[in-house]
C-alpha positions in Angstrom: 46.9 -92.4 -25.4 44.2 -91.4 -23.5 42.7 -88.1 -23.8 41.6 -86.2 -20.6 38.2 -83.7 -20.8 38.7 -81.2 -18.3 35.2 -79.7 -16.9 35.1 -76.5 -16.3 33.6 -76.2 -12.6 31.3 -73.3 -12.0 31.3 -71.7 -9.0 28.2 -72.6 -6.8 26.1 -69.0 -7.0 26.6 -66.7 -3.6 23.4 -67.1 -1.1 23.0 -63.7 1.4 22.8 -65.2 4.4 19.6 -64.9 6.6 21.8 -63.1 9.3 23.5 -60.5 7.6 20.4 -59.1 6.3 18.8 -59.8 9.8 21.8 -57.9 11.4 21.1 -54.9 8.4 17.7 -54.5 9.2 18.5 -54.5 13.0 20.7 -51.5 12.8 18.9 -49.8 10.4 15.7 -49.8 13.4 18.8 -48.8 16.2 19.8 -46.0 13.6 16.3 -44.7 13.1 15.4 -45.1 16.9 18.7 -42.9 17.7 17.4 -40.2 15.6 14.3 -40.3 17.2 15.2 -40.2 20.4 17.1 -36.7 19.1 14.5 -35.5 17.8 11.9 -36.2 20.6 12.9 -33.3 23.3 11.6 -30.7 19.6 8.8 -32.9 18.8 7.2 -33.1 22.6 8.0 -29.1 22.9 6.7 -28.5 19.5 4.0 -30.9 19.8 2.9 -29.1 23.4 3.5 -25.5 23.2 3.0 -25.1 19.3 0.7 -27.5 17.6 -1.7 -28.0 20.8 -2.3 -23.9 21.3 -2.5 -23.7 17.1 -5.3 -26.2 17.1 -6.9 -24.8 20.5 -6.9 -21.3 19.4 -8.5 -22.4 16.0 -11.5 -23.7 17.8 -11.9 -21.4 20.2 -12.2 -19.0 17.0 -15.4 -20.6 16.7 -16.8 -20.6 20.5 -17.7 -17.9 22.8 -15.1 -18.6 25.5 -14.4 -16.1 27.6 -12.0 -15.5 30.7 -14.7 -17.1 33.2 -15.1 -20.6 31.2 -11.5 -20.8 31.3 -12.4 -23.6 34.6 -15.1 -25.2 32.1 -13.4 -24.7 28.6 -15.7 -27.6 27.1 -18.7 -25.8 28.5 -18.8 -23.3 25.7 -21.1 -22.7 22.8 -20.6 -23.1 18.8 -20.7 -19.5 17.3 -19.8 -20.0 14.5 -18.5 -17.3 12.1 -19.6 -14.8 14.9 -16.7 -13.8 16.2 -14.8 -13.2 12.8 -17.9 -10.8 11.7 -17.0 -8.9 15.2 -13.4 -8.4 14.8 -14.2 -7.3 11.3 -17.2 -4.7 12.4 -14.6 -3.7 15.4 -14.0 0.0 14.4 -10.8 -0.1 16.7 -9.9 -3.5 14.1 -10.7 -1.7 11.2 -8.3 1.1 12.6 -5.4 -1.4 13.8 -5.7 -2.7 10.6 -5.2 0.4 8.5 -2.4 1.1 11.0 -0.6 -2.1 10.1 -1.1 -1.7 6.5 0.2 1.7 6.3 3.6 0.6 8.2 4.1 -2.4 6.2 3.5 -0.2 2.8 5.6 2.4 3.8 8.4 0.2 5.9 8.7 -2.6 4.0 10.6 -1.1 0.1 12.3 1.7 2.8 13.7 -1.5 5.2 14.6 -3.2 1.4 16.3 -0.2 -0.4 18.4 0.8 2.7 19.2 -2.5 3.3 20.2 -3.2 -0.6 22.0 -0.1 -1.1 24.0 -1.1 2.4 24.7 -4.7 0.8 26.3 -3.2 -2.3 28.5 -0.8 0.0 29.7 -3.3 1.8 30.0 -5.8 -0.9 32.6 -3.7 -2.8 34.6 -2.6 0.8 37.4 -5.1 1.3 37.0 -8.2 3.8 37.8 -6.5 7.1 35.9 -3.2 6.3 32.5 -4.9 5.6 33.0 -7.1 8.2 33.3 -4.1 10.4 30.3 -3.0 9.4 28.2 -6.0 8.7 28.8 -6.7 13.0 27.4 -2.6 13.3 24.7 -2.7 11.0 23.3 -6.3 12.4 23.8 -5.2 16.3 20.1 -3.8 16.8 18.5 -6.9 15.4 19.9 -9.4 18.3 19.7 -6.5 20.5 16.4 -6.7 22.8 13.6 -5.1 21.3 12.4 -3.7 25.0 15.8 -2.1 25.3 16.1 -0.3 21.8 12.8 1.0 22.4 13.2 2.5 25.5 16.3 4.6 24.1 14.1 5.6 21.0 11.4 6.6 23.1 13.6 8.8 25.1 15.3 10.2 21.8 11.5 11.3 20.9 10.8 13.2 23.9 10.0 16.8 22.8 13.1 17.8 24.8 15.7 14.7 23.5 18.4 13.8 21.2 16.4 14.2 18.1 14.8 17.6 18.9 17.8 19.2 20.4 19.6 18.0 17.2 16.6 19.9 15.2 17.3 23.0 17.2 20.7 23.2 16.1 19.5 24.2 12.6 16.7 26.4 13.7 13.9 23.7 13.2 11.2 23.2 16.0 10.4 19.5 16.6 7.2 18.2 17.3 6.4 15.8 19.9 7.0 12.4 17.7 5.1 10.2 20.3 2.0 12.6 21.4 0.5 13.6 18.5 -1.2 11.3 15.7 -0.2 12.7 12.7 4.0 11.9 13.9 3.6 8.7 16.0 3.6 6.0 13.2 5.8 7.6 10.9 8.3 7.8 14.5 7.6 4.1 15.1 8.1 2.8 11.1 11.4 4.9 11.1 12.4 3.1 14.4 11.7 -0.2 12.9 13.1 0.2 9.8 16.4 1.2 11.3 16.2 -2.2 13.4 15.0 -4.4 10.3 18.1 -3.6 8.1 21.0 -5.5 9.8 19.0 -8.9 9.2 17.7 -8.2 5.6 21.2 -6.6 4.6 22.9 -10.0 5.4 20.9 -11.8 3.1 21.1 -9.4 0.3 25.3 -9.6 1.3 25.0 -13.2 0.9 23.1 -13.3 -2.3 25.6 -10.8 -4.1 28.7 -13.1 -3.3 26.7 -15.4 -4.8 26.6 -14.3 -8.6 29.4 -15.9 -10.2 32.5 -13.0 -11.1 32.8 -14.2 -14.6 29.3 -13.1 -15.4 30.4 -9.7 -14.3 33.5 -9.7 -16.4 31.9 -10.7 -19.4 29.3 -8.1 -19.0 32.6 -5.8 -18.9 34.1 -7.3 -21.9 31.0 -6.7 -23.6 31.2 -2.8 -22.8 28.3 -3.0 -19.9 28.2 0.1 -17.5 28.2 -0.3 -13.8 24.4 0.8 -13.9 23.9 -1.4 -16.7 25.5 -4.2 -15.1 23.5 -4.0 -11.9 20.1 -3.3 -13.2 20.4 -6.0 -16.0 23.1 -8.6 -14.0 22.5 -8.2 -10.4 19.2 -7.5 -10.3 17.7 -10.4 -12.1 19.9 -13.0 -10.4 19.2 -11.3 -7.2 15.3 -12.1 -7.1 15.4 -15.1 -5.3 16.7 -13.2 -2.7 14.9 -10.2 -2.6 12.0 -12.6 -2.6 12.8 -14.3 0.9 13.7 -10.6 2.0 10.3 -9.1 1.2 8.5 -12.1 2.9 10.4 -12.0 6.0 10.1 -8.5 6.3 6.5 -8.0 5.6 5.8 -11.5 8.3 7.7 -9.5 10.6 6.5 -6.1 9.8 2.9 -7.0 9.8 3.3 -8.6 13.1 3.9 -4.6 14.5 3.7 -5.1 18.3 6.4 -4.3 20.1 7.3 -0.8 19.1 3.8 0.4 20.1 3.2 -2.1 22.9 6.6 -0.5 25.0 6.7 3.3 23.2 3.2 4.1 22.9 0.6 1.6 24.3 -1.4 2.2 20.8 -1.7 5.8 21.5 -2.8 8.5 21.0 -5.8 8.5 19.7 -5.3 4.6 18.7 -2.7 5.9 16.0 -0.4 3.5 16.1 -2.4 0.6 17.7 -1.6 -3.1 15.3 -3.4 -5.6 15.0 -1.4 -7.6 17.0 -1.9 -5.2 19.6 -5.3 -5.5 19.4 -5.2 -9.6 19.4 -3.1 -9.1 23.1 -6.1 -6.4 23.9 -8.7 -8.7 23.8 -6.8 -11.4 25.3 -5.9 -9.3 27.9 -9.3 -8.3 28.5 -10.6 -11.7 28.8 -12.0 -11.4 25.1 -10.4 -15.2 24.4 -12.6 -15.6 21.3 -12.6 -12.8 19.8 -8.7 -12.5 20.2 -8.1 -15.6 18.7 -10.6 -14.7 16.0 -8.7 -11.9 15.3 -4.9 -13.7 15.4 -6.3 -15.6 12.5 -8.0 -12.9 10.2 -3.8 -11.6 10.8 -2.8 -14.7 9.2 -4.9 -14.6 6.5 -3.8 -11.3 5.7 -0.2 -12.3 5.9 -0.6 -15.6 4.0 -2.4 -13.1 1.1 0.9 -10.9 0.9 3.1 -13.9 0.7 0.9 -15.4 -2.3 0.6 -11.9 -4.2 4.8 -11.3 -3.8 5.3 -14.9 -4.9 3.5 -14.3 -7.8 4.7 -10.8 -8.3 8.6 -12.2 -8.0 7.9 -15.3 -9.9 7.3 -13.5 -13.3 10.8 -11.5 -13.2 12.7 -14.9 -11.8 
């Protein structure tokens, strides 16, 4: 009897064959050239009318360019820090720029609180109401700016809306736009009023956000509805209220707008920005010295951002 070894055969071990990979590789270069070819319509605008003016205004920071070398822009000289020292020796800068600071410190927490306190309104209204609302409280942000101040300006005429309505009760308005000591607190009031649809949203959005069984175990635990909103809401809301505060102070310390169409700076240079004074020396062929000055703005708002992200950070 003859006995019988069976081998066990091993299978011979898989190759990957040269032309799968080839054919991976190949659509992985057709998927990333798709994309690009997506992307490139951003790119070229972005590449033309953002990042070539960003790095052309930056040196001409530094040059003494003007409106007639605008045929010979290469023609001009190095001035180095110059122009910065001039825009900050500018009396009408220095002005702009107490101008500026005073409506982003007195707009800024009053655009926040009213559009906080809004948030929590709507947040405890049922769906429809607070979408009702949310569509009337956000209409004068994608409303055009132009438009919205032409009807405030005409609502601060000494015989418009606003006046006549101080009549009423026996009180005699001033004239909001024409005198210094009204004109900015008439243009941060307008602005505010604009700025709280947008910021309002986000806090909206950021209050459905907390998770409802935090709240209810706050309630178990006997928590009061202040305690539960200055202990609960709060804290978990920081993240928010941190993107709120920089958006609003970008957009508030970019003031230009309200007193370019209401008030032209006036009077008296009261309400003049320092953006407003960036277009004035561009306008006036000052290309230098207006881009000098665009820059010293950025500083300035790059210095808030820092200051709130530390400031936030700590109570995150």
């Amino acid at each position: 009897m003859t006995s019988t070894t069976t081998q066990r055969r091993t299978p011979p071990a898989t190759s990957r064959r040269p032309g799968k990979s080839v054919s991976l590789a190949a659509r992985r270069r057709r998927t990333a050239l798709i994309a690009w070819l997506f992307a490139a319509p951003f790119v070229l605008s972005f590449g033309v009318f953002g990042l070539v003016p960003l790095v052309s205004s930056f040196g001409m920071a530094f040059t003494d360019l003007r409106v007639n070398d605008i045929r010979t822009p290469f023609a001009v000289d190095f001035v180095g820090l110059s122009n910065f020292a001039e825009v900050l020796s500018d009396t009408t800068f220095l002005r702009a720029l107490r101008n500026t600071l005073g409506f982003v410190v007195v707009g800024v927490p009053l655009s926040l609180f009213s559009a906080l306190v809004l948030a929590v309104m709507l947040n405890a209204l049922g769906r429809r109401a607070a979408t009702f609302f949310r569509v009337g409280y956000y209409t004068p942000v994608v409303t055009t700016i132009v438009a919205v101040a032409v009807v405030w300006r005409i609502m601060y005429q000494p015989n418009g809306l606003i006046n006549s309505l101080l009549a009423e009760i026996g009180i005699d308005g001033p004239n909001w736009l024409g005198d210094t000591r009204t004109a900015l607190p008439a243009l941060t009031l307008m602005a505010v009023w604009r700025s709280i649809g947008s910021s309002m949203v986000i806090f909206l959005a950021g209050l459905q956000a907390i998770p409802a069984e935090v709240k209810e175990a706050a309630m178990v635990d006997g928590a009061s509805t202040v305690q539960r909103f200055f202990r609960i809401t709060i804290p978990m809301m920081m993240p928010t209220i941190l993107l709120n505060a920089i958006l609003t102070t970008t957009g508030f310390m970019q003031f230009f707008d309200e007193p370019f169409v209401m008030t032209n700076g006036g009077p008296l240079q009261s309400t003049t920005s320092i953006a407003l004074y960036v277009f004035n020396q561009f306008q006036w062929g000052n290309y230098s010295v207006g881009a000098a000055g665009a820059y010293v703005l950025f500083a300035i708002i790059s210095i808030f951002a820092i200051i709130q992200f530390r400031f936030f950070r700590q109570r995150t």
